[in-house]
C-alpha positions in Angstrom: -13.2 19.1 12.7 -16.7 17.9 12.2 -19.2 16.6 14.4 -22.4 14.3 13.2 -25.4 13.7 15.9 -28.8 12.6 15.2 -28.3 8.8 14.3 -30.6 6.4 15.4 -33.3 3.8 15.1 -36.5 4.5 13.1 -39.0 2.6 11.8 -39.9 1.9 7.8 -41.5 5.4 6.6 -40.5 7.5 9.5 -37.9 10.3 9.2 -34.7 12.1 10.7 -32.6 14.5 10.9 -28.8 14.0 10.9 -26.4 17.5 11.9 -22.4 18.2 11.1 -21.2 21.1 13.2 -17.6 22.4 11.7 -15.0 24.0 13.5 -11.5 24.6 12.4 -11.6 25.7 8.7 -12.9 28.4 6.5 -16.2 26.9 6.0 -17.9 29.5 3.4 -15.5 27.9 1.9 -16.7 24.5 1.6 -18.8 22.3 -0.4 -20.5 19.9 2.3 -21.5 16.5 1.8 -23.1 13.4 3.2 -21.7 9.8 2.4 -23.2 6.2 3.7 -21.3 3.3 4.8 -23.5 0.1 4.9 -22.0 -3.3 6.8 -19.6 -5.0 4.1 -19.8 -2.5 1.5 -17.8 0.9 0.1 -18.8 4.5 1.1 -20.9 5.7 -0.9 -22.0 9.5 -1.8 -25.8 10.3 -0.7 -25.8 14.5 -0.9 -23.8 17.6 -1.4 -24.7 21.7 -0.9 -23.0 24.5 -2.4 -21.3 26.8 0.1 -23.6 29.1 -0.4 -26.6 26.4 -0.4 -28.0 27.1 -3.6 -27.1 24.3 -5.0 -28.3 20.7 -4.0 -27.2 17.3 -5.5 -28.2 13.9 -4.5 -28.1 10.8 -5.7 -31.0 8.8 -7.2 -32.2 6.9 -4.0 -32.7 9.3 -1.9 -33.7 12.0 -4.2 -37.6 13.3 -3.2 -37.3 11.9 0.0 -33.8 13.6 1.3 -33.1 17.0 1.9 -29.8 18.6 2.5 -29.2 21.8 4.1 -27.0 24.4 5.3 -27.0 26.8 8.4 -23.6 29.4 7.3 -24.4 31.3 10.5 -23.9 28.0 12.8 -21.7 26.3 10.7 -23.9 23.6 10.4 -25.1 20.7 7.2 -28.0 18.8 7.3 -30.0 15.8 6.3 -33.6 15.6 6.2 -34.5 11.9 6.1 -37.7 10.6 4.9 -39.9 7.8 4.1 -36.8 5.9 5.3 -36.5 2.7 4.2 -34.6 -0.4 5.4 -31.9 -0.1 2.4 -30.9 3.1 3.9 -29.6 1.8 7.2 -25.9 3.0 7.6 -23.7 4.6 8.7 -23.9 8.5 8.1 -20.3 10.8 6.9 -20.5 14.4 6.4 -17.3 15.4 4.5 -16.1 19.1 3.2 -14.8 19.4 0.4 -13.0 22.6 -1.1 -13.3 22.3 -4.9 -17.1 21.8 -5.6 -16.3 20.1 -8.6 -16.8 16.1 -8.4 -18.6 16.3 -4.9 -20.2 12.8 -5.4 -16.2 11.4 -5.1 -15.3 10.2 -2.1 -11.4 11.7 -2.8 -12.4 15.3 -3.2 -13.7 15.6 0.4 -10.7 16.6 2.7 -12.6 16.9 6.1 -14.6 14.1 7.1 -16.8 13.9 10.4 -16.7 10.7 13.0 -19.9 9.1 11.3 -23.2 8.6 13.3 -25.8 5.3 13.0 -29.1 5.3 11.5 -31.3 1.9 11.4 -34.4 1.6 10.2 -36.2 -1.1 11.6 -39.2 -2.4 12.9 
């Protein structure tokens, strides 16, 4: 199971921090990943850590201004958000997946968390 908090509204240029607690798998394990969902449009992959958190992958957009991270002692991914810009309003997936090989693919990920809204407006 995983379980995203820290959606919300923001304004152009501010920042925030999305968290995915895990529970019921082996998650040293587990590459973790974050996806995006805009209205009308396909998920799409955003970032992805290593299990051990060495390695960080992100796609172009967000790249300098997103941050992903991983707590193995609390079971816990994160996204750093910043300089957010309206273009980035969705809504937020983390995901697990267990191979580490084509993280950006939606079909790799076999746990996926309940999704959580960020906006950025003014």
């Amino acid at each position: 199971q995983l379980v995203a908090s820290g959606g919300g509204l923001v304004q152009p240029g501010g920042s925030r921090r999305l968290s995915c607690t895990a529970s019921g798998f082996t998650w040293d394990d587990y590459y973790m990943g974050w996806f995006r969902q805009a209205p009308g449009k396909e998920r799409k992959f955003v970032a992805a850590i290593s299990s051990s958190g060495g390695g960080t992958y992100y796609t172009d957009s967000v790249k300098g201004r997103f941050t992903i991270s991983r707590d193995n002692a609390n079971n816990t991914v994160y996204l750093q958000m910043n300089s957010l810009k309206p273009e980035d309003t969705a809504v937020y997936y983390c995901a697990a997946d267990p191979y580490g090989i084509y993280y950006s693919v939606y079909d790799e990920y076999d746990y996926w968390g309940q999704g959580t809204q960020v906006t950025v407006s003014s």
